[in-house]
N, C-alpha and C positions, 0 to 999 in steps of 0.2 A: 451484497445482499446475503442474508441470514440464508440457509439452507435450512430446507422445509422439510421437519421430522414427521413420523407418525402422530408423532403427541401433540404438534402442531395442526394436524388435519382433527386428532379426537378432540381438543379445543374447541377447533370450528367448530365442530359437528354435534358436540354437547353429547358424544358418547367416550367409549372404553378404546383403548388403544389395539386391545384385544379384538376389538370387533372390527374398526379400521384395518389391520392386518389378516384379517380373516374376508373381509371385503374385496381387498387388494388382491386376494389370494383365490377370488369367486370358490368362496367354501360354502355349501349348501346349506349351511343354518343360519346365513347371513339372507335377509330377504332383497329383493330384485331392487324394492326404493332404496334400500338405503348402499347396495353395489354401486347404485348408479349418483346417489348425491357423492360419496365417498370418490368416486373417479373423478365426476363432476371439477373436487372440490382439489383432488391430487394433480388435474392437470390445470386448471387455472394457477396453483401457485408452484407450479412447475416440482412437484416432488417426486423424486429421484431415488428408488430405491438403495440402501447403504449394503453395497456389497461385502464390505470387508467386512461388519456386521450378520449380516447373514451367513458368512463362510465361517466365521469365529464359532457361530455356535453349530456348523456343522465339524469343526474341528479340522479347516480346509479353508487355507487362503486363496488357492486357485490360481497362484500367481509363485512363479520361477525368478530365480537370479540369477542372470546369466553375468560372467564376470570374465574379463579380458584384459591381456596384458595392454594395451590401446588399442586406440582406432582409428585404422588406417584404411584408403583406396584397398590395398590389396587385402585378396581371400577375405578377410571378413565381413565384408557385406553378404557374399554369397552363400557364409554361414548361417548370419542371421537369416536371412531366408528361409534356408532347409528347415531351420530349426520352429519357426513364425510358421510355417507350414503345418507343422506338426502337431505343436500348442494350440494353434488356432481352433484345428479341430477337435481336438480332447477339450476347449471350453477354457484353455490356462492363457493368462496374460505374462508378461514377463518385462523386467526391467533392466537395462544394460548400464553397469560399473564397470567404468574403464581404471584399471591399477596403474596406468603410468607407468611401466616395469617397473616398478618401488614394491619389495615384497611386506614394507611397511603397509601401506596402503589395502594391498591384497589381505592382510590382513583385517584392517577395519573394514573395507569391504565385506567379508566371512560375517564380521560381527552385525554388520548392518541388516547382511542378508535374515541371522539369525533373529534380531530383533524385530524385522520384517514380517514373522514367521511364513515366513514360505514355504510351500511345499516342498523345494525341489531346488538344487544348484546346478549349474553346468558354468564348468570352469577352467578355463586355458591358463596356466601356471605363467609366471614372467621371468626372465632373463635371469633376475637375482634370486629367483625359490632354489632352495639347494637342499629342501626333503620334506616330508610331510609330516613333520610333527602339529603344526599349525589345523592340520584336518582332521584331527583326531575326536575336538571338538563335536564335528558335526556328526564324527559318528555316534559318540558316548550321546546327542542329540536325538539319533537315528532319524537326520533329516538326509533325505537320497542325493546323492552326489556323486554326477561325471566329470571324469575330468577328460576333455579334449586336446585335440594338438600337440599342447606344448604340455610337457609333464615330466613326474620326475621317478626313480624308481620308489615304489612304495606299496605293500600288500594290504591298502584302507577299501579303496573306490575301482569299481569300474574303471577303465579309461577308451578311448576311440583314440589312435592314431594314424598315421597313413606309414605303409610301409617304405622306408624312408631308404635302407641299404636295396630296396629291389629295383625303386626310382632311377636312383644314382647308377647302378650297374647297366640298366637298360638305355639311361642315358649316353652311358661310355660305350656302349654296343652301335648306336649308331653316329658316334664319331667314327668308332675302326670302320664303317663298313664306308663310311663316306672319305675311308680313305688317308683322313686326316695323318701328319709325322708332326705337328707343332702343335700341340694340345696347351691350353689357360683355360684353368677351370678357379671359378669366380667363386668363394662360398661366402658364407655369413661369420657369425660372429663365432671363432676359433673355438669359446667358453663352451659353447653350447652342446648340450649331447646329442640335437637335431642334426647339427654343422660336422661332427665330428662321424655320428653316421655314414651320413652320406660321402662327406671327404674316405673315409676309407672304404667303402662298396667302392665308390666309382675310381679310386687310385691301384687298386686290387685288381678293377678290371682291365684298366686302362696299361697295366706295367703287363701284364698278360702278354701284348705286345711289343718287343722291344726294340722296335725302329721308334715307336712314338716318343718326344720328347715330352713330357709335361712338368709344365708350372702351376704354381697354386699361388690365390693370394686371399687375403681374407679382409671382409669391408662391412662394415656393421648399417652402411646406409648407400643408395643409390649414388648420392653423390662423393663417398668416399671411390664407389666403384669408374667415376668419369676423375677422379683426380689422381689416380693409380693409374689408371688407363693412356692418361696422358703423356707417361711417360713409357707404358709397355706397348703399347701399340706402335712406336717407333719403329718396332722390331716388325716388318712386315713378313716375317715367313711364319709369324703366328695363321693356322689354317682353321683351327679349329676351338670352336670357344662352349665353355658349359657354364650357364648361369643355374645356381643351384635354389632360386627362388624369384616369383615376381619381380620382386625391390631392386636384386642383382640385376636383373635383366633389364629392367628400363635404364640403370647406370648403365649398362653395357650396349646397348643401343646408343644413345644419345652421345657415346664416347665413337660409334661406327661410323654413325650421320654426319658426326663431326670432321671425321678424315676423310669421307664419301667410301666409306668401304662395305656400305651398306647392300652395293650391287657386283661384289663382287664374287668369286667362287667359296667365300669364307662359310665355313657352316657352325652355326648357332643353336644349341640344341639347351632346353632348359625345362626345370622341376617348375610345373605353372600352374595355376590355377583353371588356366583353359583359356580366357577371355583375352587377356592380354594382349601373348604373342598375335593370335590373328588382325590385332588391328595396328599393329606394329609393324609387321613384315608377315607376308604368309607364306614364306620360305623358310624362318625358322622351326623349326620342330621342337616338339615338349613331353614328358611324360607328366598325363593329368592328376591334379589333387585336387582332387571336385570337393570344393569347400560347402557345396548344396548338400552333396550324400552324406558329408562329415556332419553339416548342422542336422539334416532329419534323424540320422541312424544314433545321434547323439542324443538327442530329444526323445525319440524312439524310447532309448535305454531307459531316459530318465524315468519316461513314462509308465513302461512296464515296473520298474523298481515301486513308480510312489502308489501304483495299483494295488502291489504286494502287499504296501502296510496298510489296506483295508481290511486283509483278512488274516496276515503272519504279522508277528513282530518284525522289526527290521531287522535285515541279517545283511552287511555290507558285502557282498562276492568279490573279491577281488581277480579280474580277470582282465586281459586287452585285448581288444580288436582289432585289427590291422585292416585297414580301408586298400 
């Protein structure tokens, strides 16, 4: 069914468009009969105010792009939240482009969002971005743009990250203190400058110590981390294990359960989102990366930036946050 214009109610109605809109809008020079045939007449054929329309001519889509490298169980739902929270109440809606880690992609993405015209980006970078020429765009735009989590060095945008070498150190603090002399710390994908982070705070800390032995291995997915496992777990004077992200940590589970060493003295400590580990084991231990505070304080930012350009020009600050 045809979607019911204004022009379509002044039709009915055998007036001006102008005055249907001014009806709709109870503007005092519109009289009570003709408020009330005009409602009469917009809820009989179900007509539905054209928002993008009306934000067009406030110069205001009202509506954000949020854009990710995929979408997965982990941390990212609990982003989207924080951030759904935040939106919701400043009155903005928002649409989720998942890039595939393809920084092809990510970029038609950029382009969509811009065509979109959106007030607002909030963007976690993928695996393959390797600098920010791609965002230069939005700024010569001056459309407001965070960039979250995942990011690359670059003095355009704003960014939110979680403090990644303090994680990692604090994680290796409570291996030594539980004791541990056979340390296997699990990270992610070797490329990454998240992965690399955190592997040296927590090897830093960890050689601090020099009875402790440790190994490292690097597994870009859950299941690479139970097919590596299969054969290091052989070694049982491993005491102490560090998953350096949710994904690791369900590999690394599912590889414990499987020898039954699940109840044993082994200690388990990992960089988590929070939720996880406790339904996993609640013997494991984690240092939190509250993926709720990352989406509000992220959205937060956006918000105050696209405030700005009601009364300044745009002016991109380039600064990071550290969660």
């Amino acid at each position: 069914m045809k979607r019911t214009t204004i022009k379509d109610l002044a039709e009915m109605l055998h007036i001006s468009t102008s005055t249907v809109s001014r009806a709709l809008k109870d503007h005092p020079d519109i009289s009570s009969s003709v408020k009330l045939k005009v409602r009469e007449a917009a809820e009989t054929f179900n007509y539905v105010p054209n928002d993008f329309a009306i934000n067009f001519r406030k110069k205001s889509s009202k509506v954000i792009g949020l854009i990710v490298p995929e979408i997965t169980m982990f941390f990212l739902p609990s982003i989207i939240n924080g951030i759904s929270s935040v939106l919701n109440k400043e009155g903005y809606r928002f649409f989720i482009l998942s890039s595939e880690d393809s920084f092809e992609t990510e970029k038609e993405h950029i382009e969509t969002c811009i065509n979109s015209r959106v007030d607002g980006i909030l963007i976690s970078l993928t695996n393959e971005t390797k600098d920010s020429d791609h965002l230069k765009k939005l700024e010569e735009m001056e459309i407001p743009t965070i960039i979250f989590d995942k990011t690359v060095p670059q003095n355009i945008f704003q960014s939110v990250i979680f403090d990644n070498a303090k994680n990692a150190e604090l994680s290796a603090e409570k291996l030594i203190k539980h004791n541990c002399k056979n340390v296997l710390g699990i990270f992610g994908d070797e490329n990454l400058e998240i992965t690399q982070s955190r592997l040296k705070s927590f090897k830093d800390k960890i050689q601090q110590s020099s009875d402790i032995r440790l190994q490292i291995i690097f597994c870009k997915s859950a299941d690479i981390v139970k097919q590596k496992l299969d054969f290091l777990l052989k070694d049982n004077s491993i005491d102490g294990f560090f998953a350096m992200s949710d994904e690791t940590l369900i590999g690394l589970h599912g590889s414990l359960i499987k020898r039954n060493l699940n109840n044993t003295n082994k200690k388990v400590v990992a960089i988590s989102e929070g939720t996880l580990p406790k339904y996993l084991d609640e013997k494991y231990e984690f240092q939190i990366n509250d993926g709720y505070e990352m989406g509000t304080f992220a959205a937060s930012r956006l918000m105050h930036s696209i405030k700005k350009t009601d009364k300044y020009a745009y002016k991109a600050t380039n600064r990071c946050y550290y969660l």
